[in-house]
DRENTORVEX-693772 format. One record per atom (N, C-alpha, C): residue in one letter; x, y, z. Coordinates in steps of 0.02 Angstrom, whole numbers, padded with zeros to 5 digits, always signed. Layout:
% residues N
aXYZ
...
This chain:
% residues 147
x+00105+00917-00163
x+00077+00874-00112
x+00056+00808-00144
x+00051+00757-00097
x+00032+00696-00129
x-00042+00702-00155
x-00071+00658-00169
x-00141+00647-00216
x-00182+00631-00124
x-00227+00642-00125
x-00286+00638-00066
x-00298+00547-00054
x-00282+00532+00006
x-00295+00457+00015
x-00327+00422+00052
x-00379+00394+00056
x-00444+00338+00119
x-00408+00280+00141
x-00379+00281+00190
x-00353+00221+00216
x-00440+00164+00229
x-00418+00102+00247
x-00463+00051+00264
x-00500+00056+00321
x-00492+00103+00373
x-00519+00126+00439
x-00552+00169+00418
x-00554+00210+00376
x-00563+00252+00344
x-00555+00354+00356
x-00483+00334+00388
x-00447+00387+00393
x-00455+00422+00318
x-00456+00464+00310
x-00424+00549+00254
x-00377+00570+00256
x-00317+00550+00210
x-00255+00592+00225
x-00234+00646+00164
x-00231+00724+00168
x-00229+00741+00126
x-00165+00816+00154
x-00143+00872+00111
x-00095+00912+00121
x-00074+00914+00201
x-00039+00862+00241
x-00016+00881+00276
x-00058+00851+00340
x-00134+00817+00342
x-00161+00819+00393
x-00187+00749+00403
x-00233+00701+00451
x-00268+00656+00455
x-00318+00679+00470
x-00388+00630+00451
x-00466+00659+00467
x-00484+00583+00487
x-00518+00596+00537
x-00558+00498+00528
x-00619+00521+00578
x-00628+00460+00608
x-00694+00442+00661
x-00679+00495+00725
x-00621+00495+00744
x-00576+00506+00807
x-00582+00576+00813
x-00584+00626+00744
x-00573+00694+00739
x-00646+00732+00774
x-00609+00775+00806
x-00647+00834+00838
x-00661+00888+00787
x-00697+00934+00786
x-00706+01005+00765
x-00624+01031+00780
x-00615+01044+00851
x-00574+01068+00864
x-00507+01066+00844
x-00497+01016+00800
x-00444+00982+00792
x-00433+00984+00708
x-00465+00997+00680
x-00465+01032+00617
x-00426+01073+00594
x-00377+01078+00550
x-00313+01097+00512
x-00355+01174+00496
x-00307+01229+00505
x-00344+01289+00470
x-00375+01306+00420
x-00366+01281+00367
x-00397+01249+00301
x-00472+01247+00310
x-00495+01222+00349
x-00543+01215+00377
x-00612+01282+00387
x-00659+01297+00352
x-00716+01326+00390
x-00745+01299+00404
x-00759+01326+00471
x-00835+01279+00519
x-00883+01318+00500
x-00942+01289+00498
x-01021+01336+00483
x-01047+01322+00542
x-01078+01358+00579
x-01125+01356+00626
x-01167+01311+00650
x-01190+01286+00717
x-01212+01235+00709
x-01298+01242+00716
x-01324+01172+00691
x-01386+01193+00688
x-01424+01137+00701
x-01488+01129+00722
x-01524+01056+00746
x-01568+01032+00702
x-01523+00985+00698
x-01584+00926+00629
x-01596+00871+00664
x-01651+00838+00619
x-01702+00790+00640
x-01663+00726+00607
x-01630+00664+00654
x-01593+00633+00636
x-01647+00577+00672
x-01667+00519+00645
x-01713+00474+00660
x-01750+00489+00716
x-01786+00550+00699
x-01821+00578+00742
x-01810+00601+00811
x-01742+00608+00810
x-01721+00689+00872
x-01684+00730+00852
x-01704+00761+00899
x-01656+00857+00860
x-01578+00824+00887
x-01514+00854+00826
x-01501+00838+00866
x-01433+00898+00827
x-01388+00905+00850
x-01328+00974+00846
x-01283+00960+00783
x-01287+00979+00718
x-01274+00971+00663
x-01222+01013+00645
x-01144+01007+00615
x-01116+01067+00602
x-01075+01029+00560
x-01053+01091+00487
x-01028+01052+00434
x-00942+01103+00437
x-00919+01071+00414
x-00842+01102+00410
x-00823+01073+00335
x-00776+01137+00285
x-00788+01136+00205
x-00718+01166+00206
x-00669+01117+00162
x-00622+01142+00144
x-00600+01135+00059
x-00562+01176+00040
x-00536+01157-00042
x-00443+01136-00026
x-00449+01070-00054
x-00364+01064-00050
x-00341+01046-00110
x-00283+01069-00125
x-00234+01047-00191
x-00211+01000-00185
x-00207+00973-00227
x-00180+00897-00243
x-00154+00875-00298
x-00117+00840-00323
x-00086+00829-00372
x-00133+00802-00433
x-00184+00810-00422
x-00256+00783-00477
x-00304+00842-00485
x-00289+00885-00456
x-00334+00948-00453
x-00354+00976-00376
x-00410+01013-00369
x-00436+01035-00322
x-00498+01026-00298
x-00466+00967-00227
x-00539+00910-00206
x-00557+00957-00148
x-00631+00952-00138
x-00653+00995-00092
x-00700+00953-00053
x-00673+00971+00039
x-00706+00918+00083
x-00758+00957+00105
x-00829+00919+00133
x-00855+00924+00180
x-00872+00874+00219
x-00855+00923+00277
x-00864+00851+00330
x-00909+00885+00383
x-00975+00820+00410
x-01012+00825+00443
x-01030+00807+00515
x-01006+00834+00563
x-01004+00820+00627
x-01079+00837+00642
x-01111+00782+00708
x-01158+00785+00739
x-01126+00772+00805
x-01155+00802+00870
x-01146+00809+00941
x-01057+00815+00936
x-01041+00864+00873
x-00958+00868+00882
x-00914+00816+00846
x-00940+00751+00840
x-00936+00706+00817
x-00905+00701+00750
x-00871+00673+00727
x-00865+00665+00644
x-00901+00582+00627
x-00972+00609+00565
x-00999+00547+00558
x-00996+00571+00476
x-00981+00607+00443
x-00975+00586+00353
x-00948+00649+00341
x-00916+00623+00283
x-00875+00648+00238
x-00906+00643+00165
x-00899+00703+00128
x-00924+00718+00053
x-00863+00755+00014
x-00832+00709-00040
x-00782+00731-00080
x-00809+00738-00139
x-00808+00811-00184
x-00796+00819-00239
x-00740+00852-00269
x-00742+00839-00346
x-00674+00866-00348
x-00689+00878-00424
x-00644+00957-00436
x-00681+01009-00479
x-00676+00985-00531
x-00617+00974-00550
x-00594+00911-00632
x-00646+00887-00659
x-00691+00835-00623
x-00751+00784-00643
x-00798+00818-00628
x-00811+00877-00586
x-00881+00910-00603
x-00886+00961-00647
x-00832+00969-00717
x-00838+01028-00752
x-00863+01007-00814
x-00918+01055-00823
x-00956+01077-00878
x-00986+01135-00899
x-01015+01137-00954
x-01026+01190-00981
x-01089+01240-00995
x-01138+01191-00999
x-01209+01218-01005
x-01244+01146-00944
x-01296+01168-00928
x-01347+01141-00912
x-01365+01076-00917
x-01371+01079-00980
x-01372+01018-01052
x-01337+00970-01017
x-01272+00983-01042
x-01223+00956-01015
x-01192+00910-00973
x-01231+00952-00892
x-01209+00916-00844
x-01289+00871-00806
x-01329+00872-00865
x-01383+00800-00845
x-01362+00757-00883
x-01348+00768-00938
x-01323+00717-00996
x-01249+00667-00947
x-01216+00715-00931
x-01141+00680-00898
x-01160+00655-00833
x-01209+00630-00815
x-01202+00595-00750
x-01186+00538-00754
x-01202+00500-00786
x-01163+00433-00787
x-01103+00434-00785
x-01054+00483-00838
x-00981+00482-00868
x-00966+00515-00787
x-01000+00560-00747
x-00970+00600-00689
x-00963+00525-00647
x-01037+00479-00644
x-01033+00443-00577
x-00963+00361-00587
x-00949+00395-00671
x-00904+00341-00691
x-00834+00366-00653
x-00793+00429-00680
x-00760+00454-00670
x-00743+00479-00591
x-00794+00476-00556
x-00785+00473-00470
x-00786+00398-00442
x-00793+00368-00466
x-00788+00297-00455
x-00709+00263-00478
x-00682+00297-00545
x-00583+00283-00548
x-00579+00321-00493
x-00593+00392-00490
x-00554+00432-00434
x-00539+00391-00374
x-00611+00365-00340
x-00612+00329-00291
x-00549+00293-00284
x-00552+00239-00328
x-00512+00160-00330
x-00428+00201-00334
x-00420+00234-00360
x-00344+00270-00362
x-00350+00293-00293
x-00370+00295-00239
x-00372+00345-00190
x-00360+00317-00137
x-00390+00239-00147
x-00399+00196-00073
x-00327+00155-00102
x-00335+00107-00019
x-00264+00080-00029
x-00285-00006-00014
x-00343+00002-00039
x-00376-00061-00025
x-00438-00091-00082
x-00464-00129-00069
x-00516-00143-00109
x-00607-00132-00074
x-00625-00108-00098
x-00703-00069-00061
x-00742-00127-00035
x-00727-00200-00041
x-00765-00256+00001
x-00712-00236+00073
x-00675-00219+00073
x-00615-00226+00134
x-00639-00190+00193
x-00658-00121+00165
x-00677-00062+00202
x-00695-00062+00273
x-00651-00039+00329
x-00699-00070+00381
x-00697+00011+00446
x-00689+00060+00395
x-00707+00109+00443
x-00785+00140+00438
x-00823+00114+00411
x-00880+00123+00392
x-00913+00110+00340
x-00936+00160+00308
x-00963+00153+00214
x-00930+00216+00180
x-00914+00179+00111
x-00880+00223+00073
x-00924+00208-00006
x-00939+00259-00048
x-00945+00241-00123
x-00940+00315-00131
x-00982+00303-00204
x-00997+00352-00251
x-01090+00369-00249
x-01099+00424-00229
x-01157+00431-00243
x-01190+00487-00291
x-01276+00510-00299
x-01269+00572-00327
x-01357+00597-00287
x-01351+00651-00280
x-01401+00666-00242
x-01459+00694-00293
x-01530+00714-00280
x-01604+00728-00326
x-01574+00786-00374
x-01534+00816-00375
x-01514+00892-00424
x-01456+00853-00470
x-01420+00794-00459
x-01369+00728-00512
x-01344+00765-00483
x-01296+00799-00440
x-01205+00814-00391
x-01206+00758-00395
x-01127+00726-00405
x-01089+00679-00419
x-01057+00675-00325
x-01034+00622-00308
x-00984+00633-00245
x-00963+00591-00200
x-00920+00563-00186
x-00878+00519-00154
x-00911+00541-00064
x-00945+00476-00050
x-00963+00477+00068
x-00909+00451+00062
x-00907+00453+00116
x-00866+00421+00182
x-00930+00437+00245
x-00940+00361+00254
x-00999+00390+00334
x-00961+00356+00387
x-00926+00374+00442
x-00887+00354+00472
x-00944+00273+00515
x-00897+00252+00574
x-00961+00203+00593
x-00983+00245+00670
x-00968+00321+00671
x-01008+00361+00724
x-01086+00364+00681
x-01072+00363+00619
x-01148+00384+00587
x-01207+00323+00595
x-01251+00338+00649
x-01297+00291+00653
x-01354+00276+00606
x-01371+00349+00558
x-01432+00343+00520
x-01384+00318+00451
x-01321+00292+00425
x-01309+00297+00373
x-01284+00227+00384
x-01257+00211+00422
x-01243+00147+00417
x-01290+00086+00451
């Protein structure tokens, strides 16, 4: 299969399928598990949260999506990919956050077909969350608290 690709709208094209703003739950390639949905506090209203998690092969390894629909919605996307998160001890993988947030940042730029000032399906980078996980958003422009 080809290598996983972010168009400038910020479509997802990867083994066979498209993902963007437009995508439903329902509409999700089998690949796909949905998790249950559940109500989170999104600038202060509850509101219907459900994540859908897939692992796909790719000619760079094995990138694994999650994608986060609210009211059904698709508003972000979280790519990691196992290659750049492997280590060995503990040690290890606090020491490698920089080299991780380096190495998801080529991934990135090999991935898009554009340049990241261009971007106009929402927001895209590299981030890493309070525990250092390394990981490529995509927040579509349905996501109101992210963009």
């Amino acid at each position: 299969m080809k290598s996983l690709a972010i168009s400038v709208d910020g479509d997802i094209r990867a083994a066979g399928f498209s993902i963007g703003g437009e995508t439903r739950l329902s509409q999700l390639p089998d690949c796909f598990v949905i998790g249950e949905q559940t109500p989170c506090s999104i600038l202060g209203e509850r509101v219907p949260t459900q994540f859908a998690v897939a692992r796909v092969e790719s000619a760079e390894g094995t990138v694994n999506l999650q994608l986060r629909f609210e009211h059904g919605v698709l508003v972000s996307s979280f790519i990691t990919v196992d290659d750049i998160d492997g280590y060995e001890t503990a040690d290890e993988f606090y020491r490698s956050v920089g080299k991780r947030e380096d190495r998801y940042r080529q991934w990135l730029k090999r991935h898009i077909e554009f340049e990241l000032d261009q971007f106009k399906g929402g927001r895209l980078g590299v981030a890493r969350d309070k525990s250092e996980n390394v990981f490529v958003y995509l927040h579509t422009r349905n996501n109101r608290w992210a963009n």
